[in-house]
C-alpha positions in Angstrom: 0.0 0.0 0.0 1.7 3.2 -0.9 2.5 5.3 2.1 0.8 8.8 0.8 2.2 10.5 3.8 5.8 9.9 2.7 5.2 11.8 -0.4 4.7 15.2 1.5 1.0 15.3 1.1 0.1 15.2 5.0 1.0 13.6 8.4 1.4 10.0 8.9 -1.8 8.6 10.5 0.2 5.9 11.9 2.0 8.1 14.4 0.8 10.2 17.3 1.1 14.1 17.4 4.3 13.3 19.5 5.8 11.4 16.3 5.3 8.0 18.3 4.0 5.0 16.2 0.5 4.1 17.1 -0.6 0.2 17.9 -3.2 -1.3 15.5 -5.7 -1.2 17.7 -5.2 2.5 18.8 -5.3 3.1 14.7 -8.3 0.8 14.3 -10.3 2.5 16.8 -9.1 5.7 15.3 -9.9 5.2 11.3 -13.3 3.5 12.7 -14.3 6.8 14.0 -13.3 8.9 11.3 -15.2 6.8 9.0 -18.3 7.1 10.7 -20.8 9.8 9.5 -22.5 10.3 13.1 -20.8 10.1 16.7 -20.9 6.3 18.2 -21.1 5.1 21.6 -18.6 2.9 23.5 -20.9 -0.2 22.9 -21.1 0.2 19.3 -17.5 1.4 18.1 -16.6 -1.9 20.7 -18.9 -4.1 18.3 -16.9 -2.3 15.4 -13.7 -3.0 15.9 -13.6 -6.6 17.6 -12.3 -5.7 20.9 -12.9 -5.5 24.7 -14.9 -2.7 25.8 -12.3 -1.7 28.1 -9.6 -2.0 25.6 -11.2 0.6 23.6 -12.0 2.8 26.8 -8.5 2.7 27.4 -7.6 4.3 24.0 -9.9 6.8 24.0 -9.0 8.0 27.0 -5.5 8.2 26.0 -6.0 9.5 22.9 -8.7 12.3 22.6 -10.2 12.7 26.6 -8.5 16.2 27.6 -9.8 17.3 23.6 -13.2 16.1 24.6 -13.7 17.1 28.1 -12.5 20.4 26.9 -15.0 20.8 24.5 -17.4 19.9 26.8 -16.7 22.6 29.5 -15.8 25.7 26.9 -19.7 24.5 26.0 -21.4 24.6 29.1 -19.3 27.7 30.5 -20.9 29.4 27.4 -24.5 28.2 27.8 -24.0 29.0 31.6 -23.0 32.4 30.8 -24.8 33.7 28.3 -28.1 31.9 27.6 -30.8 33.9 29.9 -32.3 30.2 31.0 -29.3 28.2 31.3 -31.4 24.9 32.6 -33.8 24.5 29.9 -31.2 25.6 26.9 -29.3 22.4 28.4 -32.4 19.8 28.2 -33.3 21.1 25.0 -30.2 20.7 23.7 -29.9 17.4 25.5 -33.2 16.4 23.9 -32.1 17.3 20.4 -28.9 15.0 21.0 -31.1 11.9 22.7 -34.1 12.0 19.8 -30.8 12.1 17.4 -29.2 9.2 18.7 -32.0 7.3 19.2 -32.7 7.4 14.7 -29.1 6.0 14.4 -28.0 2.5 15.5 -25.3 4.2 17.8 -27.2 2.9 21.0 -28.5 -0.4 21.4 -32.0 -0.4 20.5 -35.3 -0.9 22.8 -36.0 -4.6 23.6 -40.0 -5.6 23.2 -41.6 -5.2 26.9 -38.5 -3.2 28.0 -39.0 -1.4 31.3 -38.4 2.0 31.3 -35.9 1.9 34.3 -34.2 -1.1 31.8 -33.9 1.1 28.9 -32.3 3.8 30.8 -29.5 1.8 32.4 -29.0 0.3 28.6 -28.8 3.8 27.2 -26.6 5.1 30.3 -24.0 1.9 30.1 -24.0 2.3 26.3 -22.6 6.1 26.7 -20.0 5.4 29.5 -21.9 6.3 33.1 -21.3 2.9 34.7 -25.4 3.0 36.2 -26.9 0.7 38.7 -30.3 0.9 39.5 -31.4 1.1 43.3 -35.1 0.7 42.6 -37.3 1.2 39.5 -37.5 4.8 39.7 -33.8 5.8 41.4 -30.8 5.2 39.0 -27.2 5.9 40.5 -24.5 7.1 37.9 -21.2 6.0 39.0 -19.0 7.4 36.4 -19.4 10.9 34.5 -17.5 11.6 31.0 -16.7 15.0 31.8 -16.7 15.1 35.4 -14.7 18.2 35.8 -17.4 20.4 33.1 -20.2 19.0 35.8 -18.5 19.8 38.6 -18.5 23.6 37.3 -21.7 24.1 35.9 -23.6 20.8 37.4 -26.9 22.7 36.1 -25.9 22.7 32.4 -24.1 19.2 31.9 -27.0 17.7 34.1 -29.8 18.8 32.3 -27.9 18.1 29.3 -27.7 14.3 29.9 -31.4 14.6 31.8 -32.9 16.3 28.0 -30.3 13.5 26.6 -32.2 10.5 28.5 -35.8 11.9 27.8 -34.8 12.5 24.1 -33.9 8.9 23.7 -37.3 7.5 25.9 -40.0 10.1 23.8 -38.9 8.3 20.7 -39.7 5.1 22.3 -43.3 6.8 23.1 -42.1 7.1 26.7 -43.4 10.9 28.6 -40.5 11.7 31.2 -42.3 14.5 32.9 -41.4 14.7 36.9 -37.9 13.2 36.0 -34.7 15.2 37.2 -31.2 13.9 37.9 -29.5 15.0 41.2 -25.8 16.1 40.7 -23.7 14.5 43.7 -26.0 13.0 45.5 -23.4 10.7 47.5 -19.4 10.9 46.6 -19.1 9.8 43.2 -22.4 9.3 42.5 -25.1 11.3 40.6 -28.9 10.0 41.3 -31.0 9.8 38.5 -35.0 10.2 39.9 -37.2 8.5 36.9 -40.5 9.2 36.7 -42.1 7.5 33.3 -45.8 7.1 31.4 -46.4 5.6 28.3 -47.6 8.3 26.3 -50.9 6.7 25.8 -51.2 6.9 29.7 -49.9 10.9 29.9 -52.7 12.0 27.8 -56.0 10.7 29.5 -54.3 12.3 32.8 -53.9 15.5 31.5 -58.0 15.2 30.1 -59.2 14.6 34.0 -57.1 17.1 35.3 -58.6 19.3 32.8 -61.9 17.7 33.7 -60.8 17.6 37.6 -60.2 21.7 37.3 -63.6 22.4 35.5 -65.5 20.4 37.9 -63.8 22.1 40.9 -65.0 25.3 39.8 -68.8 24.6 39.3 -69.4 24.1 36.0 -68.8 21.3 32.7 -65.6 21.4 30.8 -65.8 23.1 27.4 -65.5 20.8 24.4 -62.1 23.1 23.7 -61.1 22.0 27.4 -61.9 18.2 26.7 -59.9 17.9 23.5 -57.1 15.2 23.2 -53.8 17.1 24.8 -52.2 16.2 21.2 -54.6 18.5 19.5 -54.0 21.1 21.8 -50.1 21.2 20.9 -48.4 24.4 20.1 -51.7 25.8 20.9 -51.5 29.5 23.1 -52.2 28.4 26.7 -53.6 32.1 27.6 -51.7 33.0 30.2 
């Protein structure tokens, strides 16, 4: 195979910015990345290349953590700093990232029957959090990709990975309303409170509140107040 490096036209992709040769499987992992067209998780750039999933871990932390993590904290010092509501910039932004990933095959898709609490320690494991679940509704995160951007601005990075999670679950037709993840709750851990609904359960709850509210007041609901909640998206609430 000619060697186009050698003839001037860039840098050898065998070596290391240093000028050290890398190991095949440090340049497997790498031109495996670089040939993907959207990002990949741990679990499925491990299925990739053949190899443990700590072998690869190991790699990418020696090869591209300090880039990534300081990405990751020149982004939420921004958001922090200069969006006027930092919190829900962050879910959206998370939720953007979660629907996203959830259309690709870069986490591991929804089983039939899969609980909820299930499907978020398979989406948390596949993205490097090391999760453990206390209970169906509590889920402990063990391990944080960019620990130090949390530790600054816990607010941004949470909601970011709490907008990620109900991204992923709303494409599986799961509502996540009530949810919120709780930044240190214990040393080292992060406590993810889950609160989920099918979404064919969200939507009669929302009519008998509705219903609940008219009835409270002394009178019937109107047939506007009664409609289906997904009719009434995007419509002005009046306040």
């Amino acid at each position: 195979m000619e060697n186009k490096s050698a003839a001037g036209t860039g840098p050898d992709r065998r070596q290391s910015k240093r000028g050290r040769a890398l190991s095949p499987s440090r340049l497997l992992i790498l031109e495996t990345l670089e040939a993907q067209a959207v990002p990949l998780t741990i679990a499925a750039l491990t299925q990739r290349v053949g190899l443990h999933e700590n072998t690869v871990r190991g790699h990418l932390d020696a090869a591209g953590a300090l880039e990534y993590a300081g990405l990751a904290g020149a982004l939420a010092r921004t958001i922090a700093l200069t969006v006027p509501d930092p919190v829900a910039a962050a879910r959206d932004a998370g939720h953007t990232w979660g629907t996203s990933l959830a259309a690709t095959d870069t986490i591991t898709p929804a089983r039939p029957e899969q609980s909820a609490s299930s499907r978020v320690v398979q989406i948390l494991d596949d993205l490097g959090f090391a999760p453990s679940t206390t209970s169906s509704a509590v889920v402990e995160l063990r391990r944080c990709p960019i620990l130090d951007a949390a530790t600054t601005y816990p607010d941004v990075v949470c909601n970011v990975h709490m907008g990620l999670i109900a991204g992923v679950l709303d494409a599986d037709g799961v509502d996540t309303e009530g949810s919120h993840l709780e930044p240190f709750s214990a040393p080292g851990v992060c406590s993810l409170h889950l609160v989920t609904r099918t979404r064919d359960e969200a939507q009669p709850a929302e009519a008998g509140a509705i219903n609940a509210d008219a009835t409270h007041a002394g009178r019937r609901p109107t047939s506007h107040e009664i409609q289906s909640p997904a009719r009434n998206e995007g419509q002005p609430n009046g306040n």
